[in-house]
ChimeraX commands (.cxc) that place a marker at each C-alpha (Angstrom):
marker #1 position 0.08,-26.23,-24.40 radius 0.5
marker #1 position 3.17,-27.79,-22.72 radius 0.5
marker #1 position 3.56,-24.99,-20.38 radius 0.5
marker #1 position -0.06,-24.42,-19.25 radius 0.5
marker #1 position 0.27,-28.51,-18.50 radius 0.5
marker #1 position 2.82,-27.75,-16.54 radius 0.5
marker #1 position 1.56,-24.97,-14.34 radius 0.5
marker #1 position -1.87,-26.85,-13.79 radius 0.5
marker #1 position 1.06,-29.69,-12.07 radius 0.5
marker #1 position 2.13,-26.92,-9.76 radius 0.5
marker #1 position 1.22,-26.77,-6.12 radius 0.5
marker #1 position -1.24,-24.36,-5.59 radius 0.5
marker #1 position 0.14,-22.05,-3.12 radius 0.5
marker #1 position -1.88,-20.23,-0.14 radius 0.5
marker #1 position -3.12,-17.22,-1.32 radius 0.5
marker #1 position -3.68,-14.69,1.20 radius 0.5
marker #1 position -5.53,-11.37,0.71 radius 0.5
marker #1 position -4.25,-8.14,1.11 radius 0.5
marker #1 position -5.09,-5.47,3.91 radius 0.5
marker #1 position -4.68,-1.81,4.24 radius 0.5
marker #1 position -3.41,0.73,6.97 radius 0.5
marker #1 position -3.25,4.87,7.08 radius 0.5
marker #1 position -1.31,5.32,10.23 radius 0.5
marker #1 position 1.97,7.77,11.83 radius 0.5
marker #1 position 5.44,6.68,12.33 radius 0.5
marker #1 position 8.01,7.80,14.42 radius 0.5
marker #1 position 11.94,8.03,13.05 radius 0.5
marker #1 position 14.61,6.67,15.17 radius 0.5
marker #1 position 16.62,9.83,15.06 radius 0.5
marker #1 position 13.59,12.47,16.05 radius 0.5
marker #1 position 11.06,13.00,13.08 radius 0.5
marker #1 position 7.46,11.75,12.42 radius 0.5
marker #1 position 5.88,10.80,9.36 radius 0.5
marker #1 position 2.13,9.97,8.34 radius 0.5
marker #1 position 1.57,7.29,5.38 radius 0.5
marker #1 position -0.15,4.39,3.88 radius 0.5
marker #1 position 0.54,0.92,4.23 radius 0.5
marker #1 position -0.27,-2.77,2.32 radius 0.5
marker #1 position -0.08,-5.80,4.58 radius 0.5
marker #1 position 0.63,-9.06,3.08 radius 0.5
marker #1 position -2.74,-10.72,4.96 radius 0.5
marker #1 position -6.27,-10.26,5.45 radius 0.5
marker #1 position -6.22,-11.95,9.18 radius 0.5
marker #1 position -6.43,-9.82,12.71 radius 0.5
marker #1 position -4.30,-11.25,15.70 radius 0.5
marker #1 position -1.36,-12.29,13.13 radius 0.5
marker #1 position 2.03,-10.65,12.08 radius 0.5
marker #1 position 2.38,-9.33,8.38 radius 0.5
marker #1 position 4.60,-7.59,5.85 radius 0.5
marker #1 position 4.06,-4.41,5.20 radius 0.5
marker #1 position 4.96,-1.77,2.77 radius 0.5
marker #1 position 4.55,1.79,2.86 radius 0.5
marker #1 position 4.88,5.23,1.89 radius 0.5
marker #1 position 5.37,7.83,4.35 radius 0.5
marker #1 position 5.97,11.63,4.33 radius 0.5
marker #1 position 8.90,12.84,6.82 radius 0.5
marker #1 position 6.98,15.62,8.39 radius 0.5
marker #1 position 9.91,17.89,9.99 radius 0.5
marker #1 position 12.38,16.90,6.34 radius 0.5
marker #1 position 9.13,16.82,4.48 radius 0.5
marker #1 position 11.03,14.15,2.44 radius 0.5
marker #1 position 8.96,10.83,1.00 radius 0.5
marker #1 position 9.71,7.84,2.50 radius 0.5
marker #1 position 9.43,4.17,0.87 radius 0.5
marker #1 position 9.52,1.34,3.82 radius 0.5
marker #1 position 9.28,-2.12,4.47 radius 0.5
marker #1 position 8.48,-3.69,7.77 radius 0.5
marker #1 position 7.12,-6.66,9.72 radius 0.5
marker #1 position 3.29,-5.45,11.22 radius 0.5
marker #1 position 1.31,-6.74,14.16 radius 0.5
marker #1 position -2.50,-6.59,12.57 radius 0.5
marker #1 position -5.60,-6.26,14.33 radius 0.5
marker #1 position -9.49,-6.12,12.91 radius 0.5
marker #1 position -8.83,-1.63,13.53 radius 0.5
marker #1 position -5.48,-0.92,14.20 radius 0.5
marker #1 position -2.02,-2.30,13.03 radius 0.5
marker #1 position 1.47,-2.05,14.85 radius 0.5
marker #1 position 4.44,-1.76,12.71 radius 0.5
marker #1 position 8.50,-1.68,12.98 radius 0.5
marker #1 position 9.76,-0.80,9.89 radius 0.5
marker #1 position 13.02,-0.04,7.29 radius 0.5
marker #1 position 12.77,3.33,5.21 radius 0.5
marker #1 position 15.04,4.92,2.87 radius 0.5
marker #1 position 14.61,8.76,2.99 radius 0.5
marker #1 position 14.81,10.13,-0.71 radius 0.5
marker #1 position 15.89,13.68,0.15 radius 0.5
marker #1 position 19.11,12.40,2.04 radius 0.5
marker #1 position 19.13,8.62,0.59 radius 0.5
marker #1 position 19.59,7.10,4.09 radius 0.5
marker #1 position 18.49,4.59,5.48 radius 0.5
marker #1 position 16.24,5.02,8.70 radius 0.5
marker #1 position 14.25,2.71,11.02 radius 0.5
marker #1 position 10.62,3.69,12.36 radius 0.5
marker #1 position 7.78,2.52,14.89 radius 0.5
marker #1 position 4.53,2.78,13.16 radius 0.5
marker #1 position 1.29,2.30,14.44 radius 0.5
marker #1 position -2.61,3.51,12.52 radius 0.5
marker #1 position -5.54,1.92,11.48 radius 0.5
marker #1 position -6.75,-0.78,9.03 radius 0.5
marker #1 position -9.27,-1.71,6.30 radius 0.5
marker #1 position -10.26,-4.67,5.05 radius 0.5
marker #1 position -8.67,-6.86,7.85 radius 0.5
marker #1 position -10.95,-10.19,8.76 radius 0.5
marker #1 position -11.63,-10.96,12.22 radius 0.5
marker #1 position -10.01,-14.17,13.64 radius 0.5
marker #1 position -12.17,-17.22,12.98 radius 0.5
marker #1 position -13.65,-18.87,16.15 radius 0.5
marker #1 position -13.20,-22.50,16.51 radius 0.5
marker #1 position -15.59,-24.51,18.16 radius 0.5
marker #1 position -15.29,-27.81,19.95 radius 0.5
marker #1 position -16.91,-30.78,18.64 radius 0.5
marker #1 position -19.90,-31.82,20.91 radius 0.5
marker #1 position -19.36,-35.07,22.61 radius 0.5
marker #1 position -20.60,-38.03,21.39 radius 0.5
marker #1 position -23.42,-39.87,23.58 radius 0.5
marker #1 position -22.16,-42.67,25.30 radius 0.5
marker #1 position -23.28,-46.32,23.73 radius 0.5
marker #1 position -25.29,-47.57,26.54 radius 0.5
marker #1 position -27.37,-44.09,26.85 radius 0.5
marker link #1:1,2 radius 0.2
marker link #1:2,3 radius 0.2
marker link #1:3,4 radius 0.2
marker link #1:4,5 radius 0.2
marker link #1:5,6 radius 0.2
marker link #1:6,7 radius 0.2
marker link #1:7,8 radius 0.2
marker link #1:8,9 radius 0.2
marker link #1:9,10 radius 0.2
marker link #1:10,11 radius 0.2
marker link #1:11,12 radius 0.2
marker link #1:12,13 radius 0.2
marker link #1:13,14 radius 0.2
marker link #1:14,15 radius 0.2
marker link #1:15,16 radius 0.2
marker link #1:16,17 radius 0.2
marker link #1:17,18 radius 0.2
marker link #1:18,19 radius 0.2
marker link #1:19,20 radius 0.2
marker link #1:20,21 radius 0.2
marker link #1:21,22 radius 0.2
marker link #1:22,23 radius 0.2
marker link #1:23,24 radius 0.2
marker link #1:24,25 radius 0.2
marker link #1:25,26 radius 0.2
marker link #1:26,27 radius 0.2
marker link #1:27,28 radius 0.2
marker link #1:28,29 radius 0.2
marker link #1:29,30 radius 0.2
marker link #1:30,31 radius 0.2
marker link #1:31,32 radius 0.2
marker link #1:32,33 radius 0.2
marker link #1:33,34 radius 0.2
marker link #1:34,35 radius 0.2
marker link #1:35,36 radius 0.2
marker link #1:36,37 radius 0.2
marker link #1:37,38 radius 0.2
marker link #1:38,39 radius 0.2
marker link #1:39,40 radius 0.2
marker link #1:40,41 radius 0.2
marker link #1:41,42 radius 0.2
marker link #1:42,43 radius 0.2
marker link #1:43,44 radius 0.2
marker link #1:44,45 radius 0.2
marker link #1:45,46 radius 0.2
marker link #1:46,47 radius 0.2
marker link #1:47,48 radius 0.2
marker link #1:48,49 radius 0.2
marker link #1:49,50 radius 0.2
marker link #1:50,51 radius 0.2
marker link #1:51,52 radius 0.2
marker link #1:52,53 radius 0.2
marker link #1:53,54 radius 0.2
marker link #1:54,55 radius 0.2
marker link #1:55,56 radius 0.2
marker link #1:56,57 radius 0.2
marker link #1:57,58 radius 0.2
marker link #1:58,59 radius 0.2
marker link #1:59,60 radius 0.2
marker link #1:60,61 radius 0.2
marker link #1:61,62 radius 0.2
marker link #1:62,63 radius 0.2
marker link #1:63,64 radius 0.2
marker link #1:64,65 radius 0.2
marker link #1:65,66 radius 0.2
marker link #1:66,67 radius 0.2
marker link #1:67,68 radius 0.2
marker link #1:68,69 radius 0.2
marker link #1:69,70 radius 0.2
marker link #1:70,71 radius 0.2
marker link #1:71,72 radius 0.2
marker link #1:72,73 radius 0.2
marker link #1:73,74 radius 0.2
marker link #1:74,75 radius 0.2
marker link #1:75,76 radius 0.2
marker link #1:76,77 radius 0.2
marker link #1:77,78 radius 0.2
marker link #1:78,79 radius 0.2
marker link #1:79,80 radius 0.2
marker link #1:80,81 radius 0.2
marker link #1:81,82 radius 0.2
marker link #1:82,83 radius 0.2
marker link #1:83,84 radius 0.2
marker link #1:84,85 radius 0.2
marker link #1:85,86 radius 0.2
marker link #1:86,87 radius 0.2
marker link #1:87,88 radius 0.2
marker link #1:88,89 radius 0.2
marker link #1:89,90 radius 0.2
marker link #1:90,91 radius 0.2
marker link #1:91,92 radius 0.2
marker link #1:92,93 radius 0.2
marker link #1:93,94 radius 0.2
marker link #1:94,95 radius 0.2
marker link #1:95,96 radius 0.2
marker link #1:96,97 radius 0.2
marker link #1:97,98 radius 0.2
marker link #1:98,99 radius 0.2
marker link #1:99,100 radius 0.2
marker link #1:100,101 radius 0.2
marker link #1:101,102 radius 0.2
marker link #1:102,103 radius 0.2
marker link #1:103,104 radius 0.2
marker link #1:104,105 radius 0.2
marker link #1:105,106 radius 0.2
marker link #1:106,107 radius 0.2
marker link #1:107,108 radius 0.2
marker link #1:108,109 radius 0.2
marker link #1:109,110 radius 0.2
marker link #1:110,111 radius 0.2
marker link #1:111,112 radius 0.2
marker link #1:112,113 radius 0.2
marker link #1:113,114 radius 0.2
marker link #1:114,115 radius 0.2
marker link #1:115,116 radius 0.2
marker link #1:116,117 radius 0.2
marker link #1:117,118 radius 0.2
marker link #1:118,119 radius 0.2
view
């Protein structure tokens, strides 16, 4: 009881949705790999976190990553940190695909003016 009083005292933090990505990366160092990605928001037109899962097509090794995305409502941008598990080095990769599930910015309108007193 005392600890579900105390989380409802929390602040409730933003909660962003997550967004997905199926794109190609290429390895600093001369390969290309093709994988999935999660982005830590829902929004076009904003930077995200992403991770990933690629497969090193020329080492055909996996590939784990995190990276910092550019998001759009159909494509993504990524630059990104992977570890590749055949050789358990680090490498560092420019990604780019396309997303699902990513909103489109919201438009904000202008309030209408007001009409003057003496009118």
């Amino acid at each position: 009881m005392a600890a579900a009083a105390a989380l409802s005292l929390m602040p409730v933090a933003a909660k962003a949705d997550p967004s997905f990505g199926f794109g190609i990366s290429f390895i600093i160092g001369g390969d290309v790999s093709v994988g999935v990605r999660v982005f830590s928001d829902d929004e076009a037109e904003r930077g995200a976190l992403a991770l990933g899962l690629d497969y090193k097509l020329r080492s055909k090794a996996w590939r784990p990553n995190i990276g910092a995305a550019y998001l759009d409502e159909d494509f993504y941008v990524d630059l990104n940190l992977g570890l590749d598990l055949s050789t358990n080095e680090l490498d560092y990769g420019i990604g780019l695909g396309l997303t699902s599930g990513v909103n489109a910015p919201v438009a904000v309108t202008p309030p209408s003016p007001r009409p003057s007193p003496g009118a």
